[in-house]
C-alpha positions, 0 to 999 in steps of 0.5 A, a space after each residue: 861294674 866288675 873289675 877284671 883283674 889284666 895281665 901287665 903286658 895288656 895293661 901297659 900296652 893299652 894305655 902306652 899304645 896310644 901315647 907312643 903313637 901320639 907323640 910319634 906323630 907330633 915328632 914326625 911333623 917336627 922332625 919333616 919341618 923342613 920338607 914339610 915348609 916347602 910342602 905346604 908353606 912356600 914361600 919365597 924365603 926359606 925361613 919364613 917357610 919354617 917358620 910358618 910350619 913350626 908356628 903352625 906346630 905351636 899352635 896346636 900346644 894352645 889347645 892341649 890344656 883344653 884337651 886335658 880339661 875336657 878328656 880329663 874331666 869325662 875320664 872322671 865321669 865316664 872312666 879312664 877307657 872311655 877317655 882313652 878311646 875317645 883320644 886315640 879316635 880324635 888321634 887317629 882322624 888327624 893322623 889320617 888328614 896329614 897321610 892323605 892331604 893333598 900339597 899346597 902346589 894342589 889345591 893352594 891355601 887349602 892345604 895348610 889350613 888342613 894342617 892346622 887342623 890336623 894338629 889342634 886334633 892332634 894336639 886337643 887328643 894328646 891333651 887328655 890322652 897323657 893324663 888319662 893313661 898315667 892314671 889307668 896304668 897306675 890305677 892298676 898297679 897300686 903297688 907299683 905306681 911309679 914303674 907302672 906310670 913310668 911306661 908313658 915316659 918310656 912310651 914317648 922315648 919308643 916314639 922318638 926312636 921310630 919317628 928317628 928310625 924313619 927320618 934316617 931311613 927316608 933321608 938316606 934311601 931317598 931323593 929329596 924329589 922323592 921325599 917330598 913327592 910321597 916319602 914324607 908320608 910314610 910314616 903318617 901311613 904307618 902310624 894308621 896301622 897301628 893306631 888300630 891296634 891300639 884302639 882294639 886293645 882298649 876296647 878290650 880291657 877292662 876299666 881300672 879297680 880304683 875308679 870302679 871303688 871311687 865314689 862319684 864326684 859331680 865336680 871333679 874339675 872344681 875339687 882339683 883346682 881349689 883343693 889339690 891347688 898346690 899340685 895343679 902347681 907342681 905339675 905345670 913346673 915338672 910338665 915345663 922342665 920336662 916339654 923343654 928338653 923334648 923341644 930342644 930333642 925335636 928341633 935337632 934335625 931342623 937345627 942340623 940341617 938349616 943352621 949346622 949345615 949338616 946331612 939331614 941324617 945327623 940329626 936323625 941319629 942324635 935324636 935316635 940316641 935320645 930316643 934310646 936314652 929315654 926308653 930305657 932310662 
């Protein structure tokens, strides 16, 4: 196979396309936790409600690591694209599942369990799809290996910027009744028209030069895991420190709302600067 040598913008878009749009999703559900409680959790108490959806949110972080072994290890067998794409497919079916699922009001039990299912895809495709883009970006850009793999991070600030921008949008140009009846699924469409893009882009690129000169390995899972021991280490401890301030960013709109007592748009703008902060930091 022939690597072909891609201009920068096409490289960090392939690979920061579907990252961007797979935490926007995961942000979407936690930022509309409280419409979403009602939604498809009712429950006679409030908090029970919430808490049955952000539970159902946690769930889906159980089948992360299975993501990131099982998309991680065909990333090595078959390449960083085909990982890639594999991700962004899973990706774009549960984006389509929460846009188009009918309310527990419709078709009672259903409809949560349509929402679990939606975000364990959505958390098994998440798993793979971080570790296979960082290692395409900086496999294409050995020289720069750390601006190149720093485009994830900054993808994930994007996510929370739009993901921000639409829960202050919904929130002040809607009713509540308006909300729950078809505004909550806006953003979920939205991101059905971009996930196509970016599974166009990656059908389009060519596959990394570093993976094309790397000689085959039968067991890729098993060299990591007793040679690079200390590093499997090392990236759960940056992976904790960094997921924390992410959730704590993620539950600011329930917190304003349920605790603070705030408009739902507060909690939108602070998650908003946050947004911003990370893009550009």
């Amino acid at each position: 196979m022939r690597s072909v040598a891609l201009p920068t913008w096409r490289i960090v878009a392939a690979a920061s396309i579907g990252n961007a749009l797979e935490w926007f999703d995961l942000l979407v559900y936690g930022y509309l936790a409280v419409t979403l409680s009602r939604l498809f959790f009712p429950s006679n108490d409030e908090n029970a409600s919430l808490l049955l959806t952000l539970g159902t949110f946690g769930v889906s972080y159980l089948v992360r690591p299975i993501g990131a072994l099982v998309l991680g290890a065909y990333a090595d067998r078959a390449g960083r694209k085909a990982s890639l794409l594999a991700s962004i497919q899973l990706m774009m079916i549960g984006t389509l599942l929460m846009a188009v699922l009918p309310t527990y009001r419709s078709i009672g039990m259903l409809a949560p369990v349509g929402v679990l299912v939606a975000r364990l895809m959505q958390g098994f495709s998440i798993g793979g799809e971080f570790g296979s883009g960082t290692s395409f970006l900086v496999e294409h850009g050995p020289e720069r290996k750390g601006f190149f793999g720093s485009f994830q991070w900054a993808g994930q600030g994007l996510a929370a910027v739009l993901a921000s921008a639409f829960g202050i949008g919904l929130a002040t140009a809607l009713t509540r009744d308006q909300l729950e009846a078809w505004g909550w699924r806006l953003p979920y469409l939205f991101g059905l028209l971009v996930g196509p893009i970016g599974f166009y882009i990656r059908r389009h690129i060519a596959e990394t030069p570093e993976f094309v000169a790397a000689p085959n390995s039968p067991t890729p899972l098993r060299e990591l895991l007793t040679r690079q021991y200390d590093r499997v280490l090392l990236a759960i401890g940056i992976a904790v420190i960094s997921n924390s301030s992410n959730y704590l960013i993620l539950y600011m709109p329930t917190f304003a709302v349920t605790q603070l007592k705030l408009p739902a748009s507060t909690g939108f703008i602070a998650t908003l600067l946050g947004g911003f902060i990370l893009t550009v930091g």
